[in-house]
C-alpha positions as CSV (number, residue, x, y, z in Angstrom):
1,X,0.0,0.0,0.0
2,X,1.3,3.6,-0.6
3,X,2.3,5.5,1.9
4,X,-0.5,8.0,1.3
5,X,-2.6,5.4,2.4
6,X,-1.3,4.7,5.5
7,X,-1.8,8.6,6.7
8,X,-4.5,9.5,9.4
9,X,-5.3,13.1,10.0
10,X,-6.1,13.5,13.6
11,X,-8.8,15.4,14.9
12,X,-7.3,18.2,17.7
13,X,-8.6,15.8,20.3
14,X,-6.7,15.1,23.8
15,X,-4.4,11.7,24.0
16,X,-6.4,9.6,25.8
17,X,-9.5,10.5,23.1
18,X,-7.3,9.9,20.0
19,X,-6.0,6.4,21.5
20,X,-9.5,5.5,21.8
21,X,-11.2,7.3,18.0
22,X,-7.9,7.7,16.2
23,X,-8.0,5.9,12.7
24,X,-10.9,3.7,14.2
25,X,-14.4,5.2,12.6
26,X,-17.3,3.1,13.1
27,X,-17.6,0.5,10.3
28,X,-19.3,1.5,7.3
29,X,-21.5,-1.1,6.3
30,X,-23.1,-2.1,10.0
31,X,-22.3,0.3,11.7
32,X,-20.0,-1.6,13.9
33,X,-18.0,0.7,16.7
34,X,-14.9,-2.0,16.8
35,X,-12.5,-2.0,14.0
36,X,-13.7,-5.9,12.4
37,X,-10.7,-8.4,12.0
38,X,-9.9,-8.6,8.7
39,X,-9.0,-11.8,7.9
40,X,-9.4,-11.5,4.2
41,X,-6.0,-12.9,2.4
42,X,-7.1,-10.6,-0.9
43,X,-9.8,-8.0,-2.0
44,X,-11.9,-7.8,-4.8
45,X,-11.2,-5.4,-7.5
46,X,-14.1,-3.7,-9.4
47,X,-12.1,-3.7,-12.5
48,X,-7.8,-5.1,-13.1
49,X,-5.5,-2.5,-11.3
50,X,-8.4,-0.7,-10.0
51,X,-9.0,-1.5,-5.9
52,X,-11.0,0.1,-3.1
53,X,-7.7,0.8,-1.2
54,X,-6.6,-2.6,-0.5
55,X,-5.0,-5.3,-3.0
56,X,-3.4,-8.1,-0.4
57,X,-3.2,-8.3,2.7
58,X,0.5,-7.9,3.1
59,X,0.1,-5.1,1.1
60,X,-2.6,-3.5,2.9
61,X,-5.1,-4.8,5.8
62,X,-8.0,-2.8,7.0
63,X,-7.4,-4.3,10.8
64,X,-3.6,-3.4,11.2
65,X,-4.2,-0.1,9.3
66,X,-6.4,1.3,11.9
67,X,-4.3,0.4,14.1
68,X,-0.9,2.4,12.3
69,X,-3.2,5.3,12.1
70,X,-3.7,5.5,15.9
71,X,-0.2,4.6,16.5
72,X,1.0,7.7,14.0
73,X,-1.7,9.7,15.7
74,X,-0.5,9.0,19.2
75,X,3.2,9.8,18.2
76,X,1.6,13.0,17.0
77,X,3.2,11.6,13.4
78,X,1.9,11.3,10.0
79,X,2.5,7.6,9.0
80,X,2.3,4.3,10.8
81,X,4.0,0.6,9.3
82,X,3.2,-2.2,12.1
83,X,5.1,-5.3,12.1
84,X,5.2,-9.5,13.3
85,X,7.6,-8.1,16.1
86,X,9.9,-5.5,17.3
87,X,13.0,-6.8,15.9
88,X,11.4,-7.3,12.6
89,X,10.5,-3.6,12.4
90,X,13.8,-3.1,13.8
91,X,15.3,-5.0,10.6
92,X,12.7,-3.4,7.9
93,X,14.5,0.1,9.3
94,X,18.2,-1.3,8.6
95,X,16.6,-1.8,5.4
96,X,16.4,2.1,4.8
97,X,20.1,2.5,4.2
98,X,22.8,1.2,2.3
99,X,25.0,-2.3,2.4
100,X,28.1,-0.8,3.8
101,X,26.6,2.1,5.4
102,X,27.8,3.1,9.1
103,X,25.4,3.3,11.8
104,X,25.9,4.6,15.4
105,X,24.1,3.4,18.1
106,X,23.9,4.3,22.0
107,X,26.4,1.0,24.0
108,X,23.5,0.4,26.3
109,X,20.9,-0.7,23.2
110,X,18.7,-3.7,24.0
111,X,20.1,-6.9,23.3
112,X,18.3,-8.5,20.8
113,X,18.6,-5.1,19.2
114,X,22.4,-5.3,19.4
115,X,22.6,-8.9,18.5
116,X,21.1,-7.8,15.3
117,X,23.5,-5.2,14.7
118,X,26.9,-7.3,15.5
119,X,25.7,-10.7,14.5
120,X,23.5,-10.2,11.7
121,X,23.5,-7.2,9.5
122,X,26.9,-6.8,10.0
123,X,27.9,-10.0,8.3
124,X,24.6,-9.6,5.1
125,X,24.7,-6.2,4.9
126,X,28.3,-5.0,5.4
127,X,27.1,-2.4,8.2
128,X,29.4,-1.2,10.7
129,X,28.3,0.2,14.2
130,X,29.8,2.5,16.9
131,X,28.5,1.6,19.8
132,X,28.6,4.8,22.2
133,X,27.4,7.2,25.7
134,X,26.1,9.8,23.8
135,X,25.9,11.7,27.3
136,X,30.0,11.8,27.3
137,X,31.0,14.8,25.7
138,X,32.3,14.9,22.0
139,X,31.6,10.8,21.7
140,X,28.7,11.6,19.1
141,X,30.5,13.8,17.1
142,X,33.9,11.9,17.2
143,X,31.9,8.9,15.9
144,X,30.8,10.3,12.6
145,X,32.4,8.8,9.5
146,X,31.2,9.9,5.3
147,X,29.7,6.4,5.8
148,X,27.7,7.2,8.6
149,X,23.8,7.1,7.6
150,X,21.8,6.8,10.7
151,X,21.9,7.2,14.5
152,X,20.0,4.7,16.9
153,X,18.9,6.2,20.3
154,X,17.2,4.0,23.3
155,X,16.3,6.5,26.0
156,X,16.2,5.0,28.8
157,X,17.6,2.3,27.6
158,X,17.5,-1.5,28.6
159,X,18.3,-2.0,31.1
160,X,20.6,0.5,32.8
161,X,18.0,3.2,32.1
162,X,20.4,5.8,30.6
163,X,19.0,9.1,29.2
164,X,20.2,10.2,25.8
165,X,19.3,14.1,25.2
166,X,17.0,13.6,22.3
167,X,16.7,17.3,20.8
168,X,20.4,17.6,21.1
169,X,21.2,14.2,19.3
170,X,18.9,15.5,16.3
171,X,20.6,18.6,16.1
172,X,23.5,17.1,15.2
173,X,21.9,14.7,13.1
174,X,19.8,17.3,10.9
175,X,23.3,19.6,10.5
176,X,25.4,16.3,9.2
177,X,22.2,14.8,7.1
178,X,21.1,11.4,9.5
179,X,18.3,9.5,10.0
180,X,17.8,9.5,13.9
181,X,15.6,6.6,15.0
182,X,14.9,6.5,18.9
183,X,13.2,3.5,20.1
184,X,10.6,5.0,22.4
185,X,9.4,1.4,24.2
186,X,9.8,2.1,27.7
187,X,8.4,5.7,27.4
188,X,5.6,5.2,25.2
189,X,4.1,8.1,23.5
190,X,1.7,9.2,26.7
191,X,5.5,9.8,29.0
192,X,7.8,10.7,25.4
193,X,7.2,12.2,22.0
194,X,10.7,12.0,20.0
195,X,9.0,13.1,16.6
196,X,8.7,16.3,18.6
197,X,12.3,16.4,19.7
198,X,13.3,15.9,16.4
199,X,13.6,12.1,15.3
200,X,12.9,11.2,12.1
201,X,11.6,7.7,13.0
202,X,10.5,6.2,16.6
203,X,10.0,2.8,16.9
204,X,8.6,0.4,19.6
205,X,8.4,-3.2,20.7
206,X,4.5,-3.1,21.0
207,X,4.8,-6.6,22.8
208,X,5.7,-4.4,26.0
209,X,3.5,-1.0,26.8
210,X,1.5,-0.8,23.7
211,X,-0.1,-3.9,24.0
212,X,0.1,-3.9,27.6
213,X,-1.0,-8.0,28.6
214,X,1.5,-9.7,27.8
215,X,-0.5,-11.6,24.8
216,X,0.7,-10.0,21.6
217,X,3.9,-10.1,19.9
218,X,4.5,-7.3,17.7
219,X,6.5,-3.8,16.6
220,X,4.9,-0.4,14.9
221,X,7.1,2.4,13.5
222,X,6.2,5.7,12.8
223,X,8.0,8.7,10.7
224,X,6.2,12.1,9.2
225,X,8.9,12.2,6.7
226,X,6.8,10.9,3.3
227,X,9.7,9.8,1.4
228,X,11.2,7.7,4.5
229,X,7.5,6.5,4.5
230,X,7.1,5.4,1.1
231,X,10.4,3.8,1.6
232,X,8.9,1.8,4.4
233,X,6.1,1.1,2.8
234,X,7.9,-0.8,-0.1
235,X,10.4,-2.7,2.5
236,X,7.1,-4.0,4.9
237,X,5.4,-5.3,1.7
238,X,8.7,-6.9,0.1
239,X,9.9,-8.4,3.4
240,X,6.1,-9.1,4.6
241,X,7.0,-9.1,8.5
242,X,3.6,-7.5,9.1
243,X,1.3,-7.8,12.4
244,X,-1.5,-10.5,11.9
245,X,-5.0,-8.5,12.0
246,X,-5.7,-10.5,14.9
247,X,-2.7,-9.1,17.1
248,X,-3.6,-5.7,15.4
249,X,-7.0,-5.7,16.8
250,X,-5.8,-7.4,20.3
251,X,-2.6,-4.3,20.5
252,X,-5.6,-1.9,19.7
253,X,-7.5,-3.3,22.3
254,X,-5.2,-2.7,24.8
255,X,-3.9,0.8,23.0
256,X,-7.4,2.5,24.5
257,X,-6.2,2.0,28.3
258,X,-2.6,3.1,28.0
259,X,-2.8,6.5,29.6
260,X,-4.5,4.9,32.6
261,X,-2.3,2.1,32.4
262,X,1.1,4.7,32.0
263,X,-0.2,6.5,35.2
264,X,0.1,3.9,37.5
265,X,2.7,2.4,36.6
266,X,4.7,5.3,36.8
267,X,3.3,5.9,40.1
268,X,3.8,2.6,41.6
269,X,6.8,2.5,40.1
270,X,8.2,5.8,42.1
271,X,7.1,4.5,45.2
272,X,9.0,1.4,44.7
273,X,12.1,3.3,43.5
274,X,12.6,5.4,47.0
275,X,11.6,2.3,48.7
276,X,14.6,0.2,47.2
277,X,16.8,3.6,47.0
278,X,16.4,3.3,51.4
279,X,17.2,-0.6,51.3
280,X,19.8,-1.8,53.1
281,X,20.6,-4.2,51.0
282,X,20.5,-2.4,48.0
283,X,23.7,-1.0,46.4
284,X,22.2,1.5,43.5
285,X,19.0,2.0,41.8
286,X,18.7,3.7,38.3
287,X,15.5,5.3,37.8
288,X,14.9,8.4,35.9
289,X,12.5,9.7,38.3
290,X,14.7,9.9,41.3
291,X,17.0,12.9,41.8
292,X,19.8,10.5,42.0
293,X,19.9,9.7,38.4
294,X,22.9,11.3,36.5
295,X,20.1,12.0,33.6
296,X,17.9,13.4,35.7
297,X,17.4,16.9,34.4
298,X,17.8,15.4,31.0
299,X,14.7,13.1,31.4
300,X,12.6,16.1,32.9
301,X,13.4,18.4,29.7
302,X,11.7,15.6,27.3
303,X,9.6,13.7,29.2
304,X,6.2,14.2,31.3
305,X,6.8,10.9,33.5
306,X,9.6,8.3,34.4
307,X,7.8,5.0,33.5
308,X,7.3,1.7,35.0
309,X,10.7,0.1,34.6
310,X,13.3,0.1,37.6
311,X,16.8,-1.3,37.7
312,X,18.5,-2.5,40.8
313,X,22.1,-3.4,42.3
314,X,21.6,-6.0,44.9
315,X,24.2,-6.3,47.8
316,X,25.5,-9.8,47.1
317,X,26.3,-12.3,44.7
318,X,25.1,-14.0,41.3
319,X,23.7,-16.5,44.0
320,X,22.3,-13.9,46.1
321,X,20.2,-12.2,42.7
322,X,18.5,-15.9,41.9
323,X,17.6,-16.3,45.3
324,X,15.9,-13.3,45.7
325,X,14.6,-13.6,42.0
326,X,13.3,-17.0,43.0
327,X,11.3,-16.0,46.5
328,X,9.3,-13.4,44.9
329,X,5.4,-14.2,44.8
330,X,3.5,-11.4,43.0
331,X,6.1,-10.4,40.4
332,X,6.7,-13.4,37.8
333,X,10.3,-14.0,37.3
334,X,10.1,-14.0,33.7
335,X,11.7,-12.0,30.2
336,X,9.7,-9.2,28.5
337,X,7.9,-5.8,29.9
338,X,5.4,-3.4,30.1
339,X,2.0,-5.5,31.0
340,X,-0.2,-5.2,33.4
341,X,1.6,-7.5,36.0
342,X,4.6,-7.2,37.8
343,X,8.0,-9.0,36.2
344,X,11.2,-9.0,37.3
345,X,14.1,-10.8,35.7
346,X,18.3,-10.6,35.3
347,X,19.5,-9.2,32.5
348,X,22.9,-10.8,32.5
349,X,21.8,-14.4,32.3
350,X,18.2,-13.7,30.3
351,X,18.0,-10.6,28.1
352,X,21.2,-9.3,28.2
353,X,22.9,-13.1,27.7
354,X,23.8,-12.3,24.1
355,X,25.7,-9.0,24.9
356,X,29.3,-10.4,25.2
357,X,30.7,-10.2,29.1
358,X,33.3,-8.2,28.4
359,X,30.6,-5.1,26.9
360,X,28.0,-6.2,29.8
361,X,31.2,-5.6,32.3
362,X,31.8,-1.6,30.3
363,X,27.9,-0.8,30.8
364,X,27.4,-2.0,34.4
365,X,25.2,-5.3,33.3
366,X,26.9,-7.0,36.5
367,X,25.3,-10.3,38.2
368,X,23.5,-8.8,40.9
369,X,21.8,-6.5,38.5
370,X,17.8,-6.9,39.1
371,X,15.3,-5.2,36.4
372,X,11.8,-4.5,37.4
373,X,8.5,-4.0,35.3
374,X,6.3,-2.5,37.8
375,X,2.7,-3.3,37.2
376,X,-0.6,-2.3,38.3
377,X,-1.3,-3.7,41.2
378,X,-2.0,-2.8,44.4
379,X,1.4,-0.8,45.7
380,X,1.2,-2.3,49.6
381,X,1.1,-6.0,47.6
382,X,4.2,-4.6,45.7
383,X,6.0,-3.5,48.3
384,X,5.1,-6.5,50.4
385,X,6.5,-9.2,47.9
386,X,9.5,-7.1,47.8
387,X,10.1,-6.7,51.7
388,X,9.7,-10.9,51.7
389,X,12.3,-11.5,49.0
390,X,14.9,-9.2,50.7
391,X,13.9,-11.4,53.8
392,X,14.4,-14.3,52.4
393,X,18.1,-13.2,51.2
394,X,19.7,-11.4,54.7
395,X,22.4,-12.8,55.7
């Protein structure tokens, strides 16, 4: 489908209206006030090369296109291309640029992100990658090559929660002719709007946040630059990693609560950052919403709240992580983000397993490391569960 097609024109309406209306018009024929699932593999044409706006469903699927309009509308952007999963939009935006190009990309990127990068593309495509802190002065800049094509930002990032200055990345990026992508998964659009900031693409694992129930697997991307959308629009059709219209509807299902959802888990997830910052038998916490962050101001400038993710130092050992990992009772020890329940997991030996030891050592990805995904709940059932696994572990 053109890249025309795939534009929604929001009405001026708030966020929390426009993730519930936005690209999702009652249903013409019936009348229906749920976007159908499409299921349809192909669409009649009243005449050859003539169509009603959809040809195949790879190309073009009613379900999944509401929900890129909402998507684009929610990142206040023009143009929404959702996709089987976040590393396969990931891939279809590698696509954009050149075999042989360079690409920089912040150290502390997600790993499957970064296993992409040094383990995949690297070897089909020829692309090289600088992987840097773009908050230590002069690193960006000193990076640049005249292969250099595009700039990958994760702020925070997974799972040490850095803060990468967004507006002043792009600067930089518009002056020496980039593509900036920032992968906005842990912010979402309600907390973080890097199309305003001055990305040209933002991109999100909509598995986490998004979806928000830990039932869909899936990745959206979203530009208001037209020719980088067309250019999208021919690399989803030709590599065909698109959402299902089943997990479209399901991710837009979930889409209409994400401002409530994004409120409380930022707010639980506070609470249970100065409640671990005060542990005894807690070394560090990283969190942008606690003074103590070194991105602290940073986050403040370009966001409107600090999330639901937490990552912790425990006072220990490896041993000392698993136990306490293992006597939790609400949160699920388990991989992934964002839904409604409370996860916890270690990076080093899960996630972050494909990231060599020797980087994981440079960015701090040590054995005692402890990421949370604050849900929902009740906060006294948080904090309880919490208090019983440090009980469990004192020595």
């Amino acid at each position: 489908m053109e890249a025309e097609q795939k534009t929604q024109t929001a009405k001026p309406y708030g966020f929390t209206t426009l993730q519930i209306h936005a690209g999702q018009e009652p249903e013409p024929r019936t009348g229906a006030v749920t976007v159908p699932i499409s299921l349809a593999t192909t669409f009649a044409q009243p005449e050859p090369g003539k169509h009603r706006g959809y040809e195949y469903s790879r190309t073009g699927n009613p379900t999944r296109q509401a929900f890129e309009a909402c998507m684009a509308a929610l990142e206040n952007g023009k143009y929404g291309f959702a996709f089987a999963s976040g590393s396969a939009a990931t891939g279809s935006i590698l696509n954009l640029i050149d075999a042989g190009s360079h690409v920089i990309s912040v150290d502390d990127v997600y790993g499957g992100t970064q296993r992409y990068f040094r383990r995949v593309v690297s070897r089909t495509a020829g692309l090289t990658f600088s992987f840097i802190d773009f908050n230590q002065e002069g690193a960006f800049e000193a990076a640049i090559t005249d292969k250099t094509r595009l700039v990958w930002l994760e702020t925070p990032t997974n799972p040490t929660l850095k803060v990468s200055d967004i507006r002043k990345v792009a600067a930089v990026c518009k002056a020496r002719g980039l593509l900036l992508v920032v992968d906005n998964t842990f912010m979402t659009p309600y907390f973080q709007r890097p199309l305003d900031l001055g990305a040209d693409i933002v991109v999100h694992s909509i598995t986490k946040y998004i979806n928000g129930h830990s039932d869909v697997v899936g990745g959206v991307v979203v530009t208001n630059d037209e020719k980088i959308a067309k250019d999208l629009a021919f690399i989803q059709n030709g590599l065909g990693a698109v959402l299902s219209p089943f997990d479209a509807y399901m991710a837009m299902r979930g889409l209409k609560t994400l401002s409530l959802r994004m409120k409380q888990h930022a707010a639980n997830a506070q609470t249970v950052a100065e409640y671990l910052e005060k542990h005894p038998l807690v070394e560090r916490v990283a969190y942008p919403g606690l003074k103590s962050h070194p991105q602290y101001e940073i986050a403040k400038s370009q966001t409107s709240g600090s999330g639901g993710m937490i990552t912790f130092w425990l006072k220990g050992t490896y041993e000392d992580a698993c136990k306490w990992l293992s006597n939790l009772k609400l949160f699920l020890c388990a991989e992934s983000l964002g839904a409604v329940e409370c996860l916890a997991e270690h990076p080093a030996s899960m996630t972050h397993a494909s990231v060599p030891p020797e980087q994981r050592a440079i960015l701090g990805i040590s054995d005692t490391l402890i990421r949370l995904s604050v849900g929902i709940e009740d906060i006294e059932d948080i904090i309880g569960d919490l208090d019983q696994a440090f009980a469990a572990i004192k020595h």
